[in-house]
N, C-alpha and C positions, 0 to 999 in steps of 0.2 A: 587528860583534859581534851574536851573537843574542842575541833578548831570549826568556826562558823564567820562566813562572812556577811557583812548588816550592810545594806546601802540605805541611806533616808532620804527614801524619795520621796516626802515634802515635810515637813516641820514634826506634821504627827502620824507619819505613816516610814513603818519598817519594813523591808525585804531581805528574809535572811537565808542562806545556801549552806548547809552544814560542808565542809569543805576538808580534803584529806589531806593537803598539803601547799602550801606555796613551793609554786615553780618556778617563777620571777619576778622581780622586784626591781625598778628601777629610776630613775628622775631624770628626765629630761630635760632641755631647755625651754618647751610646753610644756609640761606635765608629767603626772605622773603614773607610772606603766606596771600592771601587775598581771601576773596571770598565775591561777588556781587551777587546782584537780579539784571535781568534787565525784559524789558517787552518785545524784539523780541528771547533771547536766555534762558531766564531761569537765574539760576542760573550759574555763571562762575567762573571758578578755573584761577588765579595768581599766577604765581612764579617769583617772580625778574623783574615783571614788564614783563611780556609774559604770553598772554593769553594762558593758556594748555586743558583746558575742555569748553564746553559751554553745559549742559543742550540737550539742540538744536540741536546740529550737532555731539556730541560725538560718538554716534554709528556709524557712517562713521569709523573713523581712530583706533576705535577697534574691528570693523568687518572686517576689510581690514587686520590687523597686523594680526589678528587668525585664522581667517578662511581660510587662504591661503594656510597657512601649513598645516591643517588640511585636507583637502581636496585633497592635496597632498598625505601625508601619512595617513592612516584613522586607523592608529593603534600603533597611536602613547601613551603613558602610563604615560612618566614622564616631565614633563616641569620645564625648569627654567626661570622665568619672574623676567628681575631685570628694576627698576625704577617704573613703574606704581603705589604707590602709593595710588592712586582715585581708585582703583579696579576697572575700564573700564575692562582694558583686561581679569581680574579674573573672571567674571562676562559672556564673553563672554566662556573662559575655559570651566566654572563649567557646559556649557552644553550639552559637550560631556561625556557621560558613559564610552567609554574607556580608559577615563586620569583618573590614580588611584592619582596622589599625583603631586602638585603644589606650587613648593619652590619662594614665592616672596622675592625679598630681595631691601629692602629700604632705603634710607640711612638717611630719616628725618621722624623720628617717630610722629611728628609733620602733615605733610602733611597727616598718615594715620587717625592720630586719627581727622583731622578739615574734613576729607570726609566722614568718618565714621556717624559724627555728624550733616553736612549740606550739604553733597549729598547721603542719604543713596541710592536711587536710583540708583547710580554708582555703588557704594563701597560696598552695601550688602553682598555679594558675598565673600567680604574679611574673613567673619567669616565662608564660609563652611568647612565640615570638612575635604576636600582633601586638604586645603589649610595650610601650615605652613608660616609665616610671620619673616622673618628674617630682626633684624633691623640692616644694615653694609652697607659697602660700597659694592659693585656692583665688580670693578675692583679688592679687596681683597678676595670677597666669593670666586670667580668663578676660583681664583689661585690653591685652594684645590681641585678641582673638576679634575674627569679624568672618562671619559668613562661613564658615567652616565645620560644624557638625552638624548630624542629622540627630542627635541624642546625646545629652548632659544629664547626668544621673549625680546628684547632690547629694551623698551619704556621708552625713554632717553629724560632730556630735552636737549636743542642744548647747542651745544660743549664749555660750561663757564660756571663758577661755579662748581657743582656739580655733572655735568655732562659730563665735560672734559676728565675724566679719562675712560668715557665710547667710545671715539674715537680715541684712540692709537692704534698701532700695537701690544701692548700688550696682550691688554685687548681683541681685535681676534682673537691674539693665542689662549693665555686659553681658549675659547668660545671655537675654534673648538680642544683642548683636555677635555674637558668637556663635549663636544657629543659623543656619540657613534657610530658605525660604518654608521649607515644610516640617522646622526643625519643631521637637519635644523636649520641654525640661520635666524632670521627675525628682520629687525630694522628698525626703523623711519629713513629716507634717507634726510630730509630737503628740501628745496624747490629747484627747480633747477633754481627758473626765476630771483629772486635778486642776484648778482653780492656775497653779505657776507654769501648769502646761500649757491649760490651755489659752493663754493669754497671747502666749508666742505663737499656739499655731495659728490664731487669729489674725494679727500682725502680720506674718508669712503670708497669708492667704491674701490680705487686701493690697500688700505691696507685690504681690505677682500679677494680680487683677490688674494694676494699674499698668502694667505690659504687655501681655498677652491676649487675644482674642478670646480663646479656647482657655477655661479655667476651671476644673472639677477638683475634689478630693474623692479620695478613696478606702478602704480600711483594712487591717486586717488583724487576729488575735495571735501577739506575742506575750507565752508565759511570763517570762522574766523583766519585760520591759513595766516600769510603770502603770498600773493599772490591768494592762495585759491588753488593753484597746488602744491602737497606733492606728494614725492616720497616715499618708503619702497622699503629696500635692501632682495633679499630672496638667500641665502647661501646654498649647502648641499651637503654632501660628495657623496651623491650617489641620488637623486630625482629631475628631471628638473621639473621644477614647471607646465611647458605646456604639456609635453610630459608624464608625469605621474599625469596628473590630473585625479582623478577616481569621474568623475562628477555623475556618478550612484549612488556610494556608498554614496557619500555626498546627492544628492539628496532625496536619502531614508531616511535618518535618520529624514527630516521633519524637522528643526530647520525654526524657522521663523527670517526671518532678516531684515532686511529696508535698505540695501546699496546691501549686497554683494548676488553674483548670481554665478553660473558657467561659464555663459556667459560672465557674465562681468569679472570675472579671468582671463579667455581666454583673454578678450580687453583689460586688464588694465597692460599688460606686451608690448603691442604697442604704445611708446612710441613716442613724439613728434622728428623730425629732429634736432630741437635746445639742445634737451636732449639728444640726442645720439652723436651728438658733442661732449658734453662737458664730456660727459662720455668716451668718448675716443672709 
């Protein structure tokens, strides 16, 4: 019998992974944690029944969330990353030399330690030393924070469960009293094409408006995700993401990547006509 696995990503739409095996299974006190072999993506991260990693395609959607900002501002020092979990994005971090310290804050100790153990390829990264691992809620840390990072990178899952409280007007405020004068927030923006998507990224969009000066979306093509078209929100009190990109400086540093370019920064803020509708 083969084994496949179905996500339903909206009412009447299937996404299935023909899959060789489960490699862990587990329930948390949030959710619930699974992870698969398959033979076109590798190994795959589950949360609640929504594919979040694949092996395969993961370097897309966390080269795109980090190096955006990065590239923007090229001196930048303190980061606060709350959700990611998989250390994708830590992973992408740890390879710029001017970030001295990288506060993750997770809120299922659970999801670090099962990527820790069966994606260390991802997740390595979670043990370097600029890294501190804070296990709490997201929406509670970032309350205590004031004036304190140059970059908050929001790798959140979509707006239920655990990750509801990462889509409030709240939880934007604190974000932008949490940065500093020249700080950038960047978040996973949800697909703009489904109807249940894109309703949240809409919402997302006009309660960061309502904070921030500086307020673009941007895009990029994940196989596995919904649609395969994702959006990220890019935020900041003072750095327009096109107009202060310093593709030199980034250029120089030499980082090797497999999605993201300068060129493509530039294209990936030109958004479709359907997208800017609904964006308002």
């Amino acid at each position: 019998m083969e084994l496949w696995y179905t996500e339903e990503q909206t009412n009447n739409v299937r996404f299935s992974i023909r899959c060789d095996k489960q490699i862990y299974a587990a329930e948390s006190d949030y959710q619930r944690i699974e992870i698969f072999s398959t033979p076109e993506f590798g190994k795959i991260l589950i949360l609640d029944d929504r594919i979040m990693l694949t092996e395969k395609d993961e370097f897309i959607y966390h080269e795109m969330i980090t190096h955006i900002p990065l590239s923007v501002n090229p001196n930048i020092k303190n980061v606060l990353v709350i959700g990611a979990g998989d250390g994708g994005v830590t992973a992408e971090l740890t390879k710029y030399d001017n970030i001295e310290h990288i506060d993750l804050v997770e809120i299922d100790k659970m999801v670090v330690d099962a990527c820790l153990e069966y994606l260390p390829d991802v997740s390595g990264k979670l043990l370097d030393k600029k890294v501190t691992i804070h296990i709490d809620d997201g929406l509670r840390y970032v309350r205590s924070c004031e004036n304190q990072y140059d970059l908050i990178i929001v790798d959140s899952t979509d707006p239920v469960g655990p990750g509801e409280g990462l889509f409030t007007k709240e939880f934007y405020g604190n974000c932008y009293k949490a940065l500093n004068e020249s700080g950038i927030l960047v978040n996973q923006h949800e697909s703009p094409y489904y109807s249940v998507y894109s309703r949240a990224m809409r919402l997302a969009h006009k309660k960061i408006a309502d904070f921030f000066p500086i307020v673009r979306v941007y895009q990029a093509h994940i196989p596995t995700y919904p649609s395969g078209h994702w959006l990220f929100g890019f935020a900041s009190k003072k750095f327009d993401p096109i107009k202060d990109l310093d593709a030199d400086a980034w250029n120089k540093r030499g980082l090797k990547t497999r999605y993201y370019n300068t060129e493509l920064h530039k294209g990936s803020f030109a958004l479709p006509n359907y997208v800017l509708e609904a964006l308002g």
